[in-house]
C-alpha positions as CSV (number, residue, x, y, z in Angstrom):
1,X,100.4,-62.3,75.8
2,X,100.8,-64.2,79.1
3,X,103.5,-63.3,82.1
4,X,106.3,-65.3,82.7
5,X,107.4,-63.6,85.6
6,X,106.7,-65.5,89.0
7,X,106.8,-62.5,91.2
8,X,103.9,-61.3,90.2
9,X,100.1,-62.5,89.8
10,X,97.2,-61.3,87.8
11,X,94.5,-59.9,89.5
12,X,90.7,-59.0,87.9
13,X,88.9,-55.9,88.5
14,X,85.4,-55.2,88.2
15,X,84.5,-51.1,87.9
16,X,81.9,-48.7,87.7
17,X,81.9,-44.8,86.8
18,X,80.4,-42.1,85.9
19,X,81.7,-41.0,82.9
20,X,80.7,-37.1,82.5
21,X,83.7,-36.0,84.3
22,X,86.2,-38.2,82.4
23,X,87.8,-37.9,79.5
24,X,87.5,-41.4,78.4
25,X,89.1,-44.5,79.5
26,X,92.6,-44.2,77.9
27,X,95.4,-41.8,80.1
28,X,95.7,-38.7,78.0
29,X,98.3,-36.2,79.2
30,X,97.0,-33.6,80.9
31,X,93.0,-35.2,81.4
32,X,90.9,-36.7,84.0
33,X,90.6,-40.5,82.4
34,X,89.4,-43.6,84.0
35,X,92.6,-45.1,83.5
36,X,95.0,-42.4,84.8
37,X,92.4,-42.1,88.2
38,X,92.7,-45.8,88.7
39,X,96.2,-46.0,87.8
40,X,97.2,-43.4,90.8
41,X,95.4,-45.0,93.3
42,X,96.3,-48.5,92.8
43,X,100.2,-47.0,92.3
44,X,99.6,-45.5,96.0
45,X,98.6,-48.5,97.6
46,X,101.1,-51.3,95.5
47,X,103.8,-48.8,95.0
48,X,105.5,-47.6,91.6
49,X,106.3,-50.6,90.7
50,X,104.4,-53.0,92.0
51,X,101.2,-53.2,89.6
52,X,101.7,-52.9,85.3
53,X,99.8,-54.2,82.8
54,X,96.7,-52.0,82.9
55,X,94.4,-53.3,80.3
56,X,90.5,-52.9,80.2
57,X,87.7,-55.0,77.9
58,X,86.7,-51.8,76.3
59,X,87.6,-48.6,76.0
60,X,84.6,-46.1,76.6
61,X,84.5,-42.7,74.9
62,X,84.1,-39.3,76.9
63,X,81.0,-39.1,78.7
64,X,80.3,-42.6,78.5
65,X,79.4,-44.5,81.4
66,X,80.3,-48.0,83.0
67,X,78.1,-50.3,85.4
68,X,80.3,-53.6,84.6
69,X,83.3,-53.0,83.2
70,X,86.3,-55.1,83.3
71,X,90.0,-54.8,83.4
72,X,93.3,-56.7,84.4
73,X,96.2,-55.5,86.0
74,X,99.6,-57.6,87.4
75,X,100.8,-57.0,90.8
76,X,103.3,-58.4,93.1
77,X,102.6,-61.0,94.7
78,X,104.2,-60.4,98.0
79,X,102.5,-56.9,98.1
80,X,99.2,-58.7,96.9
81,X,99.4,-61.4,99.9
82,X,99.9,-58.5,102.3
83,X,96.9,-56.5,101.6
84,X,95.1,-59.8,103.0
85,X,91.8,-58.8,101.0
86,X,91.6,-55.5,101.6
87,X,91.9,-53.4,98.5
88,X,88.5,-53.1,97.7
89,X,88.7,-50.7,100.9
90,X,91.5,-49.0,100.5
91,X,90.5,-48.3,97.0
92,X,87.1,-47.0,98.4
93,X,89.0,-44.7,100.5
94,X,91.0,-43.3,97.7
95,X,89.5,-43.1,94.6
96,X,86.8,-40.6,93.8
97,X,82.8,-40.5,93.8
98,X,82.8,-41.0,90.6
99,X,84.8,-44.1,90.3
100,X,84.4,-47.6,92.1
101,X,86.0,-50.7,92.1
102,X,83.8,-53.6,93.1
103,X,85.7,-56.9,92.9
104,X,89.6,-57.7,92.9
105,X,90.1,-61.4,92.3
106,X,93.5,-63.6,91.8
107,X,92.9,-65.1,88.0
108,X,95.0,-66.9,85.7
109,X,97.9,-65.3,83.7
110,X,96.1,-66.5,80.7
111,X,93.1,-64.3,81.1
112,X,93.3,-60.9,78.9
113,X,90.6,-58.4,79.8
114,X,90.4,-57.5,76.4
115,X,91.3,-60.2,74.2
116,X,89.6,-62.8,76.6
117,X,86.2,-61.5,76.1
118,X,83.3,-63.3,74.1
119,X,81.4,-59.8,74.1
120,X,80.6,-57.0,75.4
121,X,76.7,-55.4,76.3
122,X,75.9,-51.7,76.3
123,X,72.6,-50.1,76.7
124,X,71.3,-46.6,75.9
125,X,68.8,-44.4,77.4
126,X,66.2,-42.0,75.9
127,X,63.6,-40.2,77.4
128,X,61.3,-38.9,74.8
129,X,58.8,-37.1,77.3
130,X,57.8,-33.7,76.4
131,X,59.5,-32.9,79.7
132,X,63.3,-34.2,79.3
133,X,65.1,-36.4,81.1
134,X,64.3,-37.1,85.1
135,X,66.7,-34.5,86.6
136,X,68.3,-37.7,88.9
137,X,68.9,-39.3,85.6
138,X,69.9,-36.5,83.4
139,X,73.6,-37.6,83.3
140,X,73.1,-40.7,81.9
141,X,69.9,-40.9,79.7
142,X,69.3,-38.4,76.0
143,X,66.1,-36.1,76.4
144,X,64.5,-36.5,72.6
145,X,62.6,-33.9,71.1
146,X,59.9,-36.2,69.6
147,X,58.0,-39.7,70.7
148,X,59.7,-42.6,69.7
149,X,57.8,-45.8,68.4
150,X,59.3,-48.7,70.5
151,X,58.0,-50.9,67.3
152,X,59.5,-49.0,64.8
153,X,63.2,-49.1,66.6
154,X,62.6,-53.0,66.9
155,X,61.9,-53.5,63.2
156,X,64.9,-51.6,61.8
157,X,67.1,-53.2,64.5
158,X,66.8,-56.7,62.9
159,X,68.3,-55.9,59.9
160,X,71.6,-54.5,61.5
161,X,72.1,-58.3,63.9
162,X,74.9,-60.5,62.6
163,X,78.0,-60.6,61.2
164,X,78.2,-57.2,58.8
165,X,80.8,-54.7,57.8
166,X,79.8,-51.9,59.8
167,X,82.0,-49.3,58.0
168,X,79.0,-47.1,57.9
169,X,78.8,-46.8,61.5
170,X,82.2,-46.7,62.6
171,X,85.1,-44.1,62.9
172,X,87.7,-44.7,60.5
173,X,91.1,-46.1,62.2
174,X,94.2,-47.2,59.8
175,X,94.6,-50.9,59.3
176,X,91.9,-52.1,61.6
177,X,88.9,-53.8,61.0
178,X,85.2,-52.9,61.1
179,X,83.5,-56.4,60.6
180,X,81.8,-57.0,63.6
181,X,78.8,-59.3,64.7
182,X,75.7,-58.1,66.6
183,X,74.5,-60.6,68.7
184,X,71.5,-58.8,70.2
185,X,70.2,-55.1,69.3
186,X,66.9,-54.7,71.0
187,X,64.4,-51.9,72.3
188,X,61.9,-51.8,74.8
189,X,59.8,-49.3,77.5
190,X,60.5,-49.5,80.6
191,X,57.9,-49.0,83.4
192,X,59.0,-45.5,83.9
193,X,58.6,-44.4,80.2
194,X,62.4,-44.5,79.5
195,X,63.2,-46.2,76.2
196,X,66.4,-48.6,76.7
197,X,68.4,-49.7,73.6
198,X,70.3,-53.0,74.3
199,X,73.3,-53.9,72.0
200,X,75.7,-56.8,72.6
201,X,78.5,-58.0,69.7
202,X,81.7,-59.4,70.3
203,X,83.4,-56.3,70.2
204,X,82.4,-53.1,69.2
205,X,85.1,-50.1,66.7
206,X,84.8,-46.4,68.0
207,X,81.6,-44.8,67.9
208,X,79.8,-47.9,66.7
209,X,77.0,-48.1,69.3
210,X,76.4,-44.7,69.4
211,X,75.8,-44.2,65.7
212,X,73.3,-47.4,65.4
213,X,71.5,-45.3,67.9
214,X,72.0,-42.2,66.6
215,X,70.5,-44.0,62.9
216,X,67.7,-46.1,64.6
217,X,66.4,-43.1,66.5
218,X,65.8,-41.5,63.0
219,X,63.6,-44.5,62.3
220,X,61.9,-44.5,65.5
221,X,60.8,-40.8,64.9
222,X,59.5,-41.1,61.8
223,X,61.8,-39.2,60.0
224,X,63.3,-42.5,58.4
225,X,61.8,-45.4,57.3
226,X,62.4,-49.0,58.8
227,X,64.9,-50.1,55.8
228,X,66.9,-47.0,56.4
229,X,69.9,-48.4,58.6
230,X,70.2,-52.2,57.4
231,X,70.5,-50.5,53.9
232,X,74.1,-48.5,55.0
233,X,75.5,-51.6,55.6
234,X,76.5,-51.4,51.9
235,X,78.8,-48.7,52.3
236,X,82.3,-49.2,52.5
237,X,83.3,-45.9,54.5
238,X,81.6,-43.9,57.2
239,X,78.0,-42.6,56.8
240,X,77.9,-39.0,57.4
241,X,74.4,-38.7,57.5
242,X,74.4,-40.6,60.6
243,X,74.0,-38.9,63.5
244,X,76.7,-40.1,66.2
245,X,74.2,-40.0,69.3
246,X,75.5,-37.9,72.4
247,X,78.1,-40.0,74.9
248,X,76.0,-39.5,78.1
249,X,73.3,-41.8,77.4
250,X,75.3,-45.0,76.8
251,X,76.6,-47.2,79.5
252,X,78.9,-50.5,79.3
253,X,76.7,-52.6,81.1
254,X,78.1,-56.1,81.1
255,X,81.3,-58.1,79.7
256,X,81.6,-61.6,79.1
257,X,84.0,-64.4,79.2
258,X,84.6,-68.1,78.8
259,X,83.2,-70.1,81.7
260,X,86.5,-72.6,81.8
261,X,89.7,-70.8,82.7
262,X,91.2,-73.3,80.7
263,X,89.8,-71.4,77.8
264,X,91.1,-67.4,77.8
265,X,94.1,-68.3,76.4
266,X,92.4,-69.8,73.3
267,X,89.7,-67.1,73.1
268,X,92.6,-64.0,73.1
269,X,94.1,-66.0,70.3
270,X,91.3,-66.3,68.0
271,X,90.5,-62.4,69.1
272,X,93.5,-61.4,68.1
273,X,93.8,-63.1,65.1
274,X,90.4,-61.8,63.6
275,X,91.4,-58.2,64.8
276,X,94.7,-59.1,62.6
């Protein structure tokens, strides 16, 4: 839903955090969230009523981590012209260690964080070394008890790409949909022995990534064989054999949108109507 109010002007922000001192994204009474930290500060800075409309692409989980997430927020315009490109800074000042705002740019009213999006890309970090995680990287990658066969992971991956039903892998929410489509769900090494999962889809339900992890690693350990994951896809409710993987080694990495302006009103519409 666009604005129709003149006084004010939509503004896009691009954010980062650390996510094992938050309690998710959403503002829950009485927790440390992304939302309620970034709510304050901007509030101090625009004033009480001066910025509404909070709304982010995705919604992270506890623990979970974000290197380019996205969210919208309208704000006066008067008190936006007076800042004169400064709230990048003034947000640096204010908000904690933990939390950093990169990019505030004027955008069209039609642009939806959320509904605007063509997908989202998370990756997940494992370190199967007999040793654990790095101790640098311990907050955001999974120390696994046994070696994981990069070939393996990349086998049973294919079957879970496209559009599916991913009831299996999903927590149950009333009246929503769990048909989703995988664009990309890939594995590799990286140079310092850390195995990265990549995912992308167009959207993702609660828990989602985390339990194709959580399944795939069972494959990539030998404990499961390759089939094992693709085959769950059957199942019209949640898999409880599937081990949800832990929060702290997943981070929303990228989200994208239509190049053309001209097109996020189109794209929240067809969003909204396939959510519907």
């Amino acid at each position: 839903m666009t604005r129709s109010d003149a006084t004010t002007i939509r503004v896009r922000l691009h954010l980062a955090y650390d996510g094992t001192d938050f309690a998710g994204w959403a503002v829950q009474p009485g927790q440390r969230t992304v939302a309620g930290v970034l709510t304050d500060s901007l509030v101090r800075i625009l004033g009480t009523d001066g910025v509404t409309g909070l709304t982010v692409a995705g919604r992270t989980d506890a623990g979970v981590h974000a290197t380019g997430q996205v969210c919208h927020v309208d704000v006066s315009r008067d008190r936006w012209r007076s800042l004169d490109g400064t709230l990048i800074r003034r947000l640096a000042r204010l908000l904690p260690t933990d939390l950093r705002v990169s990019e505030a740019i004027e955008i069209s009213e039609h642009f939806d964080a959320r509904f605007s999006a063509l997908w989202r890309r998370y990756q997940y970090r494992v370190c199967d070394a007999p040793e654990g995680a790095p101790p640098l990287r311990h907050r955001d990658t999974l120390s696994w008890r046994t070696g994981l066969d990069v070939d393996l992971l990349n086998a049973a991956s294919t079957g879970l790409t496209g559009e599916h039903d991913f009831a299996a892998y999903c927590r149950h929410k009333q009246n929503a949909t769990t048909l989703r489509a995988v664009t990309m769900l890939a594995w590799q090494r990286d140079p310092d022995g850390i195995v990265v999962a990549t995912v992308a889809a167009d959207a993702f339900c609660q828990a989602m990534v985390r339990s194709l992890v959580g399944a795939l690693l069972a494959v990539g350990d030998g404990r499961r064989p390759i089939e094992w994951p693709a085959s769950l896809l059957a199942r019209g409710d949640r898999a409880s054999e599937v081990m949800v993987a832990p929060a702290h080694g997943l981070t929303l990495v990228a989200v994208g949108y239509p190049d053309d302006p001209a097109e996020y009103a189109r794209r929240a519409e067809i969003t909204r109507n396939r959510r519907a």
